[in-house]
FIDRENZA-246308 format. One record per atom (N, C-alpha, C): residue in one letter; x, y, z. Coordinates in pm, whole numbers, plus 50000, padded with zeros to 5 digits. Atoms other than C-alpha are relative to their C-alpha. Example, Ala and Ser with C-alpha at 12.3 -4.5 7.8 and 13.67 -1.06 7.14 Angstrom:
2
A500894988150000;A512304955050780;A500905012050000;S499184988149994;S513674989450714;S499235010950073;
***
This chain:
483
X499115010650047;X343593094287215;X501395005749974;X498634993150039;X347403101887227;X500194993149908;X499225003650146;X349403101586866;X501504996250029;X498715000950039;X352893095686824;X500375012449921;X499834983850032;X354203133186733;X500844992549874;X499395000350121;X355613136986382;X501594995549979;X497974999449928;X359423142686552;X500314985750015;X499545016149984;X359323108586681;X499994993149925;X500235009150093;X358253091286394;X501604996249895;X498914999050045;X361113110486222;X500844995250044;X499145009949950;X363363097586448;X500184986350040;X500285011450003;X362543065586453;X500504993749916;X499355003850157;X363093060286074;X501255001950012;X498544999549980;X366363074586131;X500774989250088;X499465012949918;X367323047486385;X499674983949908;X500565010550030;X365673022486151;X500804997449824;X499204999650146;X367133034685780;X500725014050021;X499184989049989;X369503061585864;X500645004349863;X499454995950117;X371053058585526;X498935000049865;X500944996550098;X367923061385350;X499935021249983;X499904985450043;X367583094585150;X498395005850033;X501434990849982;X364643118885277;X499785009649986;X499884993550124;X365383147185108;X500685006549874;X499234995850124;X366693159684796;X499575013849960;X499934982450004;X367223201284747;X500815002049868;X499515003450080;X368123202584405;X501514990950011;X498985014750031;X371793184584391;X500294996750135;X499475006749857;X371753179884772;X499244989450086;X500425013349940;X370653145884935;X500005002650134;X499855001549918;X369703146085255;X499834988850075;X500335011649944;X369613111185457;X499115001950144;X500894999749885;X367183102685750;X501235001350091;X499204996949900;X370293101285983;X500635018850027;X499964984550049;X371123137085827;X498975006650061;X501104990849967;X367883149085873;X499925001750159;X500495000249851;X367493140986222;X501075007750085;X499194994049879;X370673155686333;X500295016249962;X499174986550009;X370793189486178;X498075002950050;X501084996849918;X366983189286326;X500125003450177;X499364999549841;X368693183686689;X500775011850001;X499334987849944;X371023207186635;X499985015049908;X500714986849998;X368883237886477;X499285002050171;X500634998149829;X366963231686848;X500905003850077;X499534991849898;X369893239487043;X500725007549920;X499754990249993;X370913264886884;X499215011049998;X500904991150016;X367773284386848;X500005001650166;X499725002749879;X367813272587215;X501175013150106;X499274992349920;X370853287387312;X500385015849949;X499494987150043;X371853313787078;X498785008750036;X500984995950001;X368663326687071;X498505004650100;X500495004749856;X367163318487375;X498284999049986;X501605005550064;X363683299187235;X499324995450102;X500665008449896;X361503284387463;X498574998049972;X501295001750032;X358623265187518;X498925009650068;X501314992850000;X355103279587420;X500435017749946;X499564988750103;X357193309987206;X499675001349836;X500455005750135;X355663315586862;X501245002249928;X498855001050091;X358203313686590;X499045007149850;X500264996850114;X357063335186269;X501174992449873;X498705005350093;X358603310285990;X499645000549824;X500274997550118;X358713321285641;X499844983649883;X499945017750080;X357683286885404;X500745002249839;X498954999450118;X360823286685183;X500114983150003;X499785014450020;X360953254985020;X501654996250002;X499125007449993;X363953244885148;X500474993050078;X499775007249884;X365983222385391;X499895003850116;X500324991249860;X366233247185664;X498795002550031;X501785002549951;X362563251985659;X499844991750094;X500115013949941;X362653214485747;X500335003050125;X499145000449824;X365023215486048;X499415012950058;X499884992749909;X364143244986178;X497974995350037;X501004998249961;X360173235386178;X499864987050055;X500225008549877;X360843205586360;X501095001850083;X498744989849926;X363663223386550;X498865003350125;X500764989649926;X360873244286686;X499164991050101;X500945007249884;X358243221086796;X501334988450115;X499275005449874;X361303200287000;X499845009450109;X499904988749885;X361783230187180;X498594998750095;X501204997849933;X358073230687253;X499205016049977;X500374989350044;X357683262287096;X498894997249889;X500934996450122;X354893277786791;X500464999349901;X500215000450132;X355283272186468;X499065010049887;X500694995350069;X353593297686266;X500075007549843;X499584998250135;X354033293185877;X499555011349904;X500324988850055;X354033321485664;X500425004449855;X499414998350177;X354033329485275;X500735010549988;X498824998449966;X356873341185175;X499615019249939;X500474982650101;X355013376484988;X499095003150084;X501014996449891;X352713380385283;X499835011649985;X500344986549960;X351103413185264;X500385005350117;X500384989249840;X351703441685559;X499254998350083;X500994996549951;X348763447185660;X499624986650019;X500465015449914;X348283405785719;X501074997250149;X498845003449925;X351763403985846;X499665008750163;X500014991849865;X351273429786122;X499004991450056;X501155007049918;X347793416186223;X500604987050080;X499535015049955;X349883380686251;X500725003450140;X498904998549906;X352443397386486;X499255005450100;X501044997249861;X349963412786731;X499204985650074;X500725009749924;X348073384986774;X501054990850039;X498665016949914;X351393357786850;X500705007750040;X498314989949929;X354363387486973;X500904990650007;X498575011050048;X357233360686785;X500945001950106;X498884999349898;X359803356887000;X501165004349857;X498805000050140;X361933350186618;X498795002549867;X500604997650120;X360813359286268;X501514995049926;X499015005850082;X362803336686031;X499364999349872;X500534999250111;X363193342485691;X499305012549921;X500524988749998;X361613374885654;X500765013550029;X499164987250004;X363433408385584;X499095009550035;X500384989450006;X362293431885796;X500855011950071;X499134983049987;X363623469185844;X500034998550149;X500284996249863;X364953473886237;X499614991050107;X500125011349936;X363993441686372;X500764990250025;X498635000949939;X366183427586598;X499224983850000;X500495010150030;X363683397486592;X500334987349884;X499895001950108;X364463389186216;X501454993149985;X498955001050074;X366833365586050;X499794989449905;X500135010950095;X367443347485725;X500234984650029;X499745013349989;X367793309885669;X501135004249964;X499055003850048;X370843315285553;X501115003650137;X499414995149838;X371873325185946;X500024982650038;X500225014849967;X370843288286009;X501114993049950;X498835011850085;X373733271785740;X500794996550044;X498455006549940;X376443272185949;X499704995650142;X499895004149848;X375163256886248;X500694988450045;X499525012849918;X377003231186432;X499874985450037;X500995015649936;X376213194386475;X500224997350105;X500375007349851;X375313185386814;X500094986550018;X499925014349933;X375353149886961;X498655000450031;X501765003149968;X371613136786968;X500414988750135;X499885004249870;X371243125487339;X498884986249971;X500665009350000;X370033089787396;X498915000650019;X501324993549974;X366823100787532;X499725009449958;X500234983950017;X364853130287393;X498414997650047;X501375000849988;X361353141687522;X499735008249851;X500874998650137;X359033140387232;X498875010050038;X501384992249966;X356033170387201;X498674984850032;X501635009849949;X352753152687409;X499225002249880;X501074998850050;X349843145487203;X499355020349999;X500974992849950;X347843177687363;X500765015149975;X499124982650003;X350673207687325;X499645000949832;X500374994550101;X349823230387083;X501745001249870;X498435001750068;X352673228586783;X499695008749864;X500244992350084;X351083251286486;X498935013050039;X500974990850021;X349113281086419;X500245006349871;X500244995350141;X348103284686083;X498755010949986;X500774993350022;X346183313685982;X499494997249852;X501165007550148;X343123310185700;X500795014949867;X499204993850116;X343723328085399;X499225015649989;X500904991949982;X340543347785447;X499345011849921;X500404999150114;X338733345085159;X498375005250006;X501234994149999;X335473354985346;X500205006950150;X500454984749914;X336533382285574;X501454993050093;X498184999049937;X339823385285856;X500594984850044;X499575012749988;X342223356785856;X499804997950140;X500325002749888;X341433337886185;X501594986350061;X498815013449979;X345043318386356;X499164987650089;X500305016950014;X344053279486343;X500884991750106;X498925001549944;X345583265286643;X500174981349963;X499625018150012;X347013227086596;X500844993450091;X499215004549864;X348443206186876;X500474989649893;X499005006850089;X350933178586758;X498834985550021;X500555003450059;X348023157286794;X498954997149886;X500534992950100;X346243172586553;X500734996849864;X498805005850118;X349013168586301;X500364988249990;X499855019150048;X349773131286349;X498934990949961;X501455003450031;X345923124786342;X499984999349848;X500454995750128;X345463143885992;X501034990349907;X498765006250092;X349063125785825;X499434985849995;X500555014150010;X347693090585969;X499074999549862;X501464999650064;X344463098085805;X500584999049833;X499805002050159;X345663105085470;X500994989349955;X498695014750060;X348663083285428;X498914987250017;X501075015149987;X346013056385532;X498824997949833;X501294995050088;X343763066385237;X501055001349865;X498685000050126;X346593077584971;X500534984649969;X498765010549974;X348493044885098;X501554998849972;X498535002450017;X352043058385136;X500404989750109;X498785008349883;X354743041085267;X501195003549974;X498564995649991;X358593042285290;X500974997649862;X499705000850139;X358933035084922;X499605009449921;X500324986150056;X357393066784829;X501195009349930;X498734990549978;X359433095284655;X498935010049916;X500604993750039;X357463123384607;X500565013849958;X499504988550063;X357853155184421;X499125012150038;X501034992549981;X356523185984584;X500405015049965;X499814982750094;X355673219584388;X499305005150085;X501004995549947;X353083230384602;X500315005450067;X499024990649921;X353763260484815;X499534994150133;X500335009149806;X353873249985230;X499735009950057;X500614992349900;X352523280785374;X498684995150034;X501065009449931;X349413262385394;X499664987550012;X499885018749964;X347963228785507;X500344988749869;X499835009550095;X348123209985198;X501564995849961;X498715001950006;X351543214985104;X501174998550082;X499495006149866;X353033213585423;X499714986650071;X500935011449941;X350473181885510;X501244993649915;X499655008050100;X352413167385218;X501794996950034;X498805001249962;X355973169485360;X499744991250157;X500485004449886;X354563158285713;X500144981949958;X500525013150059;X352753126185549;X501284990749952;X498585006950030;X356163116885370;X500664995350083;X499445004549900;X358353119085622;X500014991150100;X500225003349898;X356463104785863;X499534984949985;X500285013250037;X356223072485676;X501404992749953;X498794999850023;X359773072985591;X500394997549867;X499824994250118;X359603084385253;X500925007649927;X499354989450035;X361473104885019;X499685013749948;X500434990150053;X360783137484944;X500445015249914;X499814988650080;X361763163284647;X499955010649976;X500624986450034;X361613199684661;X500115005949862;X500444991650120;X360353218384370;X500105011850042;X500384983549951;X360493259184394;X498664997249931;X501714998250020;X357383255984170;X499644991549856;X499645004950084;X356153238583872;X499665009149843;X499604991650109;X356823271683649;X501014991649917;X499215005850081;X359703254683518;X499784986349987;X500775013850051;X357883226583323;X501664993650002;X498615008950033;X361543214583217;X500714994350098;X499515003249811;X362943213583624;X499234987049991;X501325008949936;X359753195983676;X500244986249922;X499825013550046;X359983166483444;X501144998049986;X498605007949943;X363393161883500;X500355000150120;X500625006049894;X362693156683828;X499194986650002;X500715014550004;X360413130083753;X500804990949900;X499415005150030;X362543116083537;X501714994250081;X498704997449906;X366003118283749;X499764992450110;X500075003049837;X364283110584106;X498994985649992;X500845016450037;X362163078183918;X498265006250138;X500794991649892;X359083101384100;X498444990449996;X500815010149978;X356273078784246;X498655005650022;X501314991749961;X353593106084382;X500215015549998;X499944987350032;X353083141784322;X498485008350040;X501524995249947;X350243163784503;X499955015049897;X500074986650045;X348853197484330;X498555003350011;X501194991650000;X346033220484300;X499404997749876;X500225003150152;X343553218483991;X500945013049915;X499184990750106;X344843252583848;X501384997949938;X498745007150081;X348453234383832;X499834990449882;X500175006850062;X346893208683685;X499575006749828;X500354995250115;X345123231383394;X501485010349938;X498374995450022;X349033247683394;X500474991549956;X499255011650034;X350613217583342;X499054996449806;X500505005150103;X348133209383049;X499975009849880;X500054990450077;X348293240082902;X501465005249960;X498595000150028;X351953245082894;X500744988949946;X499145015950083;X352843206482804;X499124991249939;X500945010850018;X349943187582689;X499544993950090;X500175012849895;X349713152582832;X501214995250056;X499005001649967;X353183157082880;X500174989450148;X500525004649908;X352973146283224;X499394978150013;X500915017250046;X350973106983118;X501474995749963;X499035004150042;X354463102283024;X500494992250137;X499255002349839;X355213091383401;X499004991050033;X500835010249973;X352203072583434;X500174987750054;X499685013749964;X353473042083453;X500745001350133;X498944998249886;X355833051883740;X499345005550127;X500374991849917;X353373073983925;X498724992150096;X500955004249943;X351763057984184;X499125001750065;X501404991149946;X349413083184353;X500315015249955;X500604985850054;X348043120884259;X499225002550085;X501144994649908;X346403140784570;X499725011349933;X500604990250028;X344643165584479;X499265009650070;X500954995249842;X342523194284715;X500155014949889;X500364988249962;X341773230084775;X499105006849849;X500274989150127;X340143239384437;X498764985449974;X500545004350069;X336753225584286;X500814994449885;X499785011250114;X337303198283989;X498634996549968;X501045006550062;X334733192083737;X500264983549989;X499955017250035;X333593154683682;X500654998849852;X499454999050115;X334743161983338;X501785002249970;X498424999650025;X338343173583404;X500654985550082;X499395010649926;X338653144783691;X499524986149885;X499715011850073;X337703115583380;X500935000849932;X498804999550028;X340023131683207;X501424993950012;X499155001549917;X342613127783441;X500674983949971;X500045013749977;X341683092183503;X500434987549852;X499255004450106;X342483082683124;X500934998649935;X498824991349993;X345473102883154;X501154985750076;X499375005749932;X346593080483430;X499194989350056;X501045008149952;X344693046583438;X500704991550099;X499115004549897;X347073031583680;X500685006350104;X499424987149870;X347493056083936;X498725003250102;X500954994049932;X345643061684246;X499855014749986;X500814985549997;X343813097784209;X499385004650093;X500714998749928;X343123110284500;X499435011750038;X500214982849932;X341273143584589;X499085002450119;X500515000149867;X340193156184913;X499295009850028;X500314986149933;X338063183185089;X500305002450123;X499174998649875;X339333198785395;X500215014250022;X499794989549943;X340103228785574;X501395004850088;X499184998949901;X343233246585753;X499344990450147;X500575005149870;X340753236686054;X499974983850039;X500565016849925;X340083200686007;X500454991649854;X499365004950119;X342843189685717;X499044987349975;X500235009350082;X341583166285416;X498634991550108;X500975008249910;X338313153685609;X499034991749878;X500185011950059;X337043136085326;X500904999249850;X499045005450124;X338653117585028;X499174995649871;X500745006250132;X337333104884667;X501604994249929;X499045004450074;X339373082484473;X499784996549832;X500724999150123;X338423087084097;X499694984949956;X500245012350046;X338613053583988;X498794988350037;X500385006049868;X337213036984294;X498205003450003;X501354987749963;X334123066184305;X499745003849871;X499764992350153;X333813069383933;X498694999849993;X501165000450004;X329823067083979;X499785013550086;X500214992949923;X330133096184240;X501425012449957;X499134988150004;X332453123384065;X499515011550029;X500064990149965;X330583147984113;X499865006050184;X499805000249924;X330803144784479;X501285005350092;X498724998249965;X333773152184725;X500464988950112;X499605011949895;X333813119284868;X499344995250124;X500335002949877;X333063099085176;X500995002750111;X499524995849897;X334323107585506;X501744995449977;X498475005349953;X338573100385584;X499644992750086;X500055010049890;X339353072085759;X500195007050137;X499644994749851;X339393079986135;X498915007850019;X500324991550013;X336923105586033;X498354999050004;X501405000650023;X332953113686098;X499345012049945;X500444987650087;X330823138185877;X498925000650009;X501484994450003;X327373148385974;X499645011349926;X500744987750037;X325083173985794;X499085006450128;X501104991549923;X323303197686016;X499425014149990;X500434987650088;X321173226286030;X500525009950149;X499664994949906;X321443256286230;X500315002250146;X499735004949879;X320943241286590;X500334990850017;X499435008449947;X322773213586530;X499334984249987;X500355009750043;X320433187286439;X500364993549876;X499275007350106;X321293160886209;X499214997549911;X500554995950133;X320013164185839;X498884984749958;X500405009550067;X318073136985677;X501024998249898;X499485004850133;X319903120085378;X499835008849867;X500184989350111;X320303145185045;X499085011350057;X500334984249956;X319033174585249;X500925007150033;X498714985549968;X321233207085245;X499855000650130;X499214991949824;X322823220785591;X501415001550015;X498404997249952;X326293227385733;X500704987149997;X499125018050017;X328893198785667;X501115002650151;X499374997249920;X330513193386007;X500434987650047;X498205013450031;X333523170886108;X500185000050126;X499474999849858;X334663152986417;X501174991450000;X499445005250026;X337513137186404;X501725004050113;X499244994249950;X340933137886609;X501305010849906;X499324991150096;X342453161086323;X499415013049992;X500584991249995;X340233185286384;X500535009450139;X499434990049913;X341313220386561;X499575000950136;X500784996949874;X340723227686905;X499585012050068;X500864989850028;X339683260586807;X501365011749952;X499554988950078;X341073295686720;X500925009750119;X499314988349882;X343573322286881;X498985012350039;X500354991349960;X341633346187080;X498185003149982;X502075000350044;X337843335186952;X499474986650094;X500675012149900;X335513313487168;X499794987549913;X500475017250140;X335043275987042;X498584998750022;X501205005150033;X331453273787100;X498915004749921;X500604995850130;X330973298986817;X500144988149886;X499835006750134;X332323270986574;X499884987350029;X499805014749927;X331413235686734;X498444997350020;X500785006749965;X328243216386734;X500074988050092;X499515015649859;X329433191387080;X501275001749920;X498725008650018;X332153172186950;X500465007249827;X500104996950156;X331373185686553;X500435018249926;X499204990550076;X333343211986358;X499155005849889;X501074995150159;X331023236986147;X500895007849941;X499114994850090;X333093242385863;X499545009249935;X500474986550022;X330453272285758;X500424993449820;X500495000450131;X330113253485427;X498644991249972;X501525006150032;X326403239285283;X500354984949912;X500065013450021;X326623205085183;X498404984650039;X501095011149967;X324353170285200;X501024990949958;X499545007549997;X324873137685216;X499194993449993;X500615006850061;X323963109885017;X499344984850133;X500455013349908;X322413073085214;X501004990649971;X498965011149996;X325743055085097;X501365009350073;X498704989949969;X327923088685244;X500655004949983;X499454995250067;X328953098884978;X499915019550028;X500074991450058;X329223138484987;X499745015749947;X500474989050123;X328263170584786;X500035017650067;X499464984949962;X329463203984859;X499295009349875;X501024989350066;X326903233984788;X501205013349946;X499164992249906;X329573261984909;X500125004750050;X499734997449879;X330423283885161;X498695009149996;X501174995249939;X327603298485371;X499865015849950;X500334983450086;X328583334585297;X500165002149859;X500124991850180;X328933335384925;X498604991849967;X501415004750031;X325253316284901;X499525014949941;X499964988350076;X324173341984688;X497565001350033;X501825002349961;X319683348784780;X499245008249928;X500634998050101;X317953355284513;X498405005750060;X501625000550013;X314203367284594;X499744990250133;X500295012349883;X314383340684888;X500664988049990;X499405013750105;X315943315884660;X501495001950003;X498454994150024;X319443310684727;X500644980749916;X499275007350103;X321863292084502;X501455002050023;X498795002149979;X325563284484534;X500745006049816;X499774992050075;X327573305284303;X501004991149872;X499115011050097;X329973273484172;X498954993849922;X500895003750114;X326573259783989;X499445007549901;X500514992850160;X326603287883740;X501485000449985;X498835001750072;X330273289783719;X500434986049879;X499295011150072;X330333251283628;X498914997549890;X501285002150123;X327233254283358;X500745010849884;X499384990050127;X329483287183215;X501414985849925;X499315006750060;X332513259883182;X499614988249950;X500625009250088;X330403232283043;X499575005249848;X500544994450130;X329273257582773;X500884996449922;X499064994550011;X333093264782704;X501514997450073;X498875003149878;X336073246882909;X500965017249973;X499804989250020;X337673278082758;X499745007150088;X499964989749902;X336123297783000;X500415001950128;X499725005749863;X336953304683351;X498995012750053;X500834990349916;X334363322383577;X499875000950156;X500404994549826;X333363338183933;X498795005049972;X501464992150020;X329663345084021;X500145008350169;X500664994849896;X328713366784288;X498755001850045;X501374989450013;X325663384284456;X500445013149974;X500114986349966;X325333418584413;X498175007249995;X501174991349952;X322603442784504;X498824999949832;X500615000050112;X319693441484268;X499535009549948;X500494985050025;X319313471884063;X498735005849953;X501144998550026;X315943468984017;X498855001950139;X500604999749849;X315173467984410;X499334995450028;X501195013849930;X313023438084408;X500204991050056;X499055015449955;X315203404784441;X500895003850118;X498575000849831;X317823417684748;X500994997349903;X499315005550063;X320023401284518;X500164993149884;X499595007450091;X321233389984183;X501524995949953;X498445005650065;X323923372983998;X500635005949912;X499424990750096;X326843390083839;X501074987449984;X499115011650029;X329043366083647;X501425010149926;X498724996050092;X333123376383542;X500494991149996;X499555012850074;X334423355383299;X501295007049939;X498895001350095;X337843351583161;X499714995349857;X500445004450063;X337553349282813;X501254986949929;X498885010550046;X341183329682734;X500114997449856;X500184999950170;X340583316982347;X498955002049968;X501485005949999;X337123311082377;X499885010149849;X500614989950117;X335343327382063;X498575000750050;X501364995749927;X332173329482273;X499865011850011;X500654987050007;X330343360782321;X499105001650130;X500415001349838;X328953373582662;X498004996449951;X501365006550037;X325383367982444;X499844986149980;X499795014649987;X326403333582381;X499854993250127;X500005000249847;X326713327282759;X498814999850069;X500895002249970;X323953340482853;X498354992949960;X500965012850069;X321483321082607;X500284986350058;X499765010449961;X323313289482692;X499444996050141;X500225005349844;X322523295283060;X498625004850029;X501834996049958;X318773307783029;X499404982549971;X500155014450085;X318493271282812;X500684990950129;X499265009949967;X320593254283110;X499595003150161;X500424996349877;X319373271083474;X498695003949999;X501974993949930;X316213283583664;X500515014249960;X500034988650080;X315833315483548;X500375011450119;X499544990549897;X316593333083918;X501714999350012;X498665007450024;X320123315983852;X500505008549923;X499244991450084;X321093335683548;X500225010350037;X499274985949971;X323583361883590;X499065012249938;X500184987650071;X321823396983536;X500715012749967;X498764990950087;X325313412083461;X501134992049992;X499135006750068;X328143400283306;X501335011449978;X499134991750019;X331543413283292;X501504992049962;X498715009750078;X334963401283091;X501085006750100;X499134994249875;X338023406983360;X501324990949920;X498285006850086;X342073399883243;X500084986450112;X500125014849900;X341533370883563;X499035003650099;X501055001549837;X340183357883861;X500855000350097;X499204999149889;X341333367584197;X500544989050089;X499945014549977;X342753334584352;X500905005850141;X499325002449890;X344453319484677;X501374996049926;X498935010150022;X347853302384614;X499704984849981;X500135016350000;X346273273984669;X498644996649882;X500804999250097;X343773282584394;X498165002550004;X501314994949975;X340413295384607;X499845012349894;X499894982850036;X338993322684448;X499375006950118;X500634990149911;X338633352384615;X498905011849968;X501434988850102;X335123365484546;X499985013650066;X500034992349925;X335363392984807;X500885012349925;X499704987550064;X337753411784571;X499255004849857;X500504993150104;X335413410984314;X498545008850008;X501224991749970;X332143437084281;X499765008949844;
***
């Protein structure tokens, strides 16, 4: 099914509300007629100065700012790669990235000797061009991203995305969120990966307005922003969310009335913090999603809506189909565990340099996480295949002792693992590290609570207090650095 590419959409709006504002960089306004033409003319100059071309990857550092913008739809005009990149990227990722794509440009990124390399701030003085009556738009089928995973269970793998891929996933959610061109959203969320980048996409491409935040460290920025820009929707991670609450209260409920949707993703949410929420903001769609670089936001929950099914992660996205299966691919019965796998036109069409029929049941996307699904479709994420932790034969998902330690104790914050069983019977037991934060709990407290609250192969048989937990940006943890 061909999409309508993101570019066009953008330009469209611009022919339609040119003097509408689409984004705002602290005191600088940019209008859709704006946007569209310093987008035309970053393309020819990357074009000419530079000499870009299509099917060239572009290493682009995700600086929240305007030039980001133009130059990452700059790029796909051209017909070139896109390949977004945090802005503290380790070495030893960074190199791996550059072997596997050989950039034609690295923007944004200071590196020593590289003739490749230049700042955004090389971009500021570019020229405005004359946007030609005709422009060819990227096809459906050309590839227009490559996002690499974060690679939280072993080497990041680049995610390739064609520009149908990306208009698919934006439909999908804006359909489900329900933006539109009255939107003005405020985004803190960093854009090296899908979510926060999805979230500038989705805007735009509805002809929205959209706010950059550097981050929402500065609580004070932040709500004067929402106060200033009259701010309608705002996406984040839960850990912002327990930031935000912990640095301001309910500060935040102060906007309520004004705020007309809350996405939410990449991080477990107890049913307990999402009623919260929902009391917080009883007039606000709530929306949180599960999803993958591979196969963005593939299902949705809307708290209010699903308030019988919080502990769930929703029914499928519109557009979107979600089978359970087991290892060959057969399809699960109703509330029986197996692989949660996704077909949908938002879904990848595989990986740089790896075969697709390692990760593909036919048409179906094995997202290599354990899940079931209820007889109304609702649902339920176990988690990922390799941290299943196997007890004696008995395996157990490592987030159902984390979320029995924060039921003891919201106070707490934990990571379970396996590790080797030092008794050499089980293969494996559970080692739990807990943050202790205020808590006045005691690691004996803990573990009573959870002999009284699990199966007894469940309880951690070591325990260890750590200054944190190793996390993504986007707020995974990373169990792999712990042992």
């Amino acid at each position: 099914m061909p999409y309508i590419s993101l570019e066009e959409k953008i330009f469209d709006w611009a022919q339609k509300t040119p003097e509408k504002i689409a984004l705002i960089d602290k005191k600088k306004s940019i209008t859709y007629k704006e946007l569209v033409q310093n987008i035309w003319s970053t393309k020819v100059r990357l074009e000419s100065e530079f000499s870009l071309e299509k099917g060239d990857y572009v290493l682009l550092a995700a600086n929240k700012n305007v030039h980001f913008i133009y130059a990452y739809f700059a790029i796909h005009l051209i017909g070139a790669r896109v390949v977004p990149l945090d802005e503290q990227i380790q070495a030893e990722k960074l190199d791996l990235i550059q072997q596997k794509t050989n950039p034609k440009l690295i923007i944004g990124l200071t590196l020593e000797n590289d003739a490749k390399c230049f700042s955004f701030q090389t971009l500021e003085g570019t020229r405005l061009e004359e946007i030609p009556d005709k422009i060819k738009f990227p096809l459906s089928d050309c590839p227009a991203d490559v996002l690499f995973t974060t690679g939280t269970t072993g080497e990041p793998k680049g995610v390739v995305l064609t520009h149908g891929n990306i208009a698919a996933s934006a439909l999908n959610i804006n359909t489900f969120v329900e933006n539109d061109n009255e939107d003005v959203e405020l985004l803190a969320l960093p854009i090296s990966h899908s979510f926060g980048l999805g979230r500038i996409k989705c805007v735009l491409s509805v002809g929205g307005t959209l706010v950059l935040l550097g981050s929402i460290v500065n609580m004070k920025r932040m709500f004067r922003a929402f106060e200033e820009h009259k701010i309608t929707g705002f996406g984040m991670v839960p850990a912002s969310w327990e930031y935000i609450q912990k640095m301001s209260g309910n500060r935040l409920a102060d906007f309520s009335q004004q705020l007309k949707y809350i996405e939410l993703g990449s991080a477990y949410m107890s049913p307990k913090d999402k009623e919260t929420m929902m009391a917080l903001f009883p007039q606000t769609r709530i929306c949180m999603h599960y999803g993958l670089t591979e196969a963005s936001r593939s299902t949705f929950t809307e708290f209010s809506a699903d308030v019988s099914y919080l502990d769930s992660i929703g029914k499928a996205s519109p557009n979107v189909e979600i089978k359970i299966m087991d290892e060959s691919g057969k399809v699960m019965n109703p509330n029986c565990e197996g692989e949660i796998c996704v077909k949908g036109h938002h879904v990848t069409e595989g990986y740089l340099d790896l075969p697709k029929t390692n990760f593909f049941h036919g048409d179906y996307f094995r997202t290599g996480d354990i899940g079931s699904m209820d007889s109304e479709g609702y649902v339920y994420y176990k988690g990922r295949y390799k941290e299943i932790i196997n007890v004696g034969g008995k395996k157990l998902s490592p987030i159902e002792v984390e979320t029995k330690i924060n039921e003891f104790d919201p106070l707490l914050e934990s990571a379970c693992i396996g590790i080797k069983d030092p008794e050499g019977v089980l293969g494996e037991v559970v080692k739990a590290f807990i943050v202790k934060n205020n808590s006045i709990k005691t690691l004996e407290d803990i573990r009573e609570y959870l002999k009284k609250s699990l199966e007894s192969y469940k309880v951690p048989v070591a325990f260890q207090w750590v200054e944190e937990i190793p996390k993504t940006k986007s707020g995974k943890i990373q169990r792999q650095k712990l042992s």
